[in-house]
C-alpha positions as CSV (number, residue, x, y, z in Angstrom):
1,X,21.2,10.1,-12.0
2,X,20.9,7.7,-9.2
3,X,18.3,8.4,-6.5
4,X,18.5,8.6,-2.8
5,X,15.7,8.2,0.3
6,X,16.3,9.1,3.9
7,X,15.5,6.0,5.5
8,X,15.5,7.6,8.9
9,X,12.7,9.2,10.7
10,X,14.1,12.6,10.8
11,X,15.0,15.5,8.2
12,X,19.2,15.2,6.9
13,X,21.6,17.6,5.5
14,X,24.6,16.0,3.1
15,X,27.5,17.5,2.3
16,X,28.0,16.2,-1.3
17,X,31.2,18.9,-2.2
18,X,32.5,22.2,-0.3
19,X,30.0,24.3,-1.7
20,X,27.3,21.7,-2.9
21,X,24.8,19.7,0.4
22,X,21.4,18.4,-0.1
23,X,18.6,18.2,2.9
24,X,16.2,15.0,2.3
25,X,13.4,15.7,4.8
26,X,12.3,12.2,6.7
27,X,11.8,9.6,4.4
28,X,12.5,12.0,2.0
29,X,14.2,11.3,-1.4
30,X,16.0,13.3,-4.4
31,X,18.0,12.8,-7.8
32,X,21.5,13.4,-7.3
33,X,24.4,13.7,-9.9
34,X,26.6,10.3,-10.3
35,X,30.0,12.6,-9.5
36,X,27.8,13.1,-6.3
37,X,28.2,9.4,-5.7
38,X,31.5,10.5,-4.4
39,X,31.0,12.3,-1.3
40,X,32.4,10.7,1.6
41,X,29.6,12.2,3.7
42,X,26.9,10.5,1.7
43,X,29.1,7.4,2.0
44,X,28.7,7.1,5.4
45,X,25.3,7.2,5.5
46,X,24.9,4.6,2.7
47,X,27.5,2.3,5.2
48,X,25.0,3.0,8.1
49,X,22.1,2.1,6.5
50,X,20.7,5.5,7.0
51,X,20.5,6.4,3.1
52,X,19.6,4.0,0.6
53,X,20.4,4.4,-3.2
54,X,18.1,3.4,-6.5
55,X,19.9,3.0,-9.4
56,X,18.9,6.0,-12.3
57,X,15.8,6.1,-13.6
58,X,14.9,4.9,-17.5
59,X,12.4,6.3,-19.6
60,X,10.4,3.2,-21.0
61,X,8.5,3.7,-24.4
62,X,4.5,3.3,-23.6
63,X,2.9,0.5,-24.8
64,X,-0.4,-0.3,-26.3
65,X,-3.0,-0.8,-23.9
66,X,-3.0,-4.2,-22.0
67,X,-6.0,-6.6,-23.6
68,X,-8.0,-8.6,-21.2
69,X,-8.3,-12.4,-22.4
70,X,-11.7,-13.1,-21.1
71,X,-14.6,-10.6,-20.6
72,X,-16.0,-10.4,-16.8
73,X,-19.7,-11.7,-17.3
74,X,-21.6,-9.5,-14.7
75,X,-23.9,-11.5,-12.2
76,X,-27.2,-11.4,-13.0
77,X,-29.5,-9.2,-10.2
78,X,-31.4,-10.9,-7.7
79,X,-34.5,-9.3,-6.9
80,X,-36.3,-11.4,-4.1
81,X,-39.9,-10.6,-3.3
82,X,-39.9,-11.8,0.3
83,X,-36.9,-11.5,3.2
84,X,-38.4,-15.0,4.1
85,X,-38.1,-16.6,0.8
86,X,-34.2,-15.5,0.3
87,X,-33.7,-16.5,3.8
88,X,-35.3,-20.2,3.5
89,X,-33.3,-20.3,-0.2
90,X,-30.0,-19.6,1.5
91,X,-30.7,-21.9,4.3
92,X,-30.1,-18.9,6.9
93,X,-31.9,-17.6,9.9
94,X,-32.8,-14.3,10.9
95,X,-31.7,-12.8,13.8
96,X,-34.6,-11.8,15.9
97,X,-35.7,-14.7,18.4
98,X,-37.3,-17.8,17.5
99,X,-39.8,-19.4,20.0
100,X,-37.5,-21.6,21.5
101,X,-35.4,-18.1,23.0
102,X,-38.6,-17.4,24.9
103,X,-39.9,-20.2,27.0
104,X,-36.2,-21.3,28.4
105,X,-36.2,-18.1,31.2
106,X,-33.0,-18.3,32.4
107,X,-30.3,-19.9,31.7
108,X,-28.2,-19.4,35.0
109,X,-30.5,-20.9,37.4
């Protein structure tokens, strides 16, 4: 049973046969039956770009469970005493203003 989505941004009604339509709601999709396939309605939409089609679905067997090669080593935890010392050890500054932000005044004039 192919599939079909509503590529457009509004509900659609199909008319696959006489007595047989389908409404896909926007960006909707459904299963249809292959003999549905056949419906010049839903062929015109397919032509316009409007409807796209996925081929049927297949059932795949499930697998074992995927094995990871390598095991993820977890970082080790840094506990630092001091702000300071973690700062000076990642050669960063804090934020706050240093002595030199204080005795400029202003910059503008």
């Amino acid at each position: 049973m192919p599939k079909i989505k509503n590529k457009l941004n509004q509900p659609v009604l199909i008319s696959l046969t006489e007595e047989k339509s389908i409404g896909l709601l926007a960006s909707g999709s459904a299963a249809i039956d292959d003999a549905d396939m056949a419906s010049s309605h839903l062929k015109g939409f397919i032509e316009r770009g409007e409807i796209v089609v996925f081929a049927a679905e297949q059932v795949v067997e499930k697998t074992a469970e995927p094995q990871l090669e390598k095991e993820i080593e977890k970082p080790a935890e840094i506990e630092p005493k001091n702000v300071s010392e973690l700062l000076a050890a990642t050669g960063t500054r804090s934020k706050g203003k240093t002595k030199s932000d204080s005795k400029g005044g202003s910059k503008n004039g």
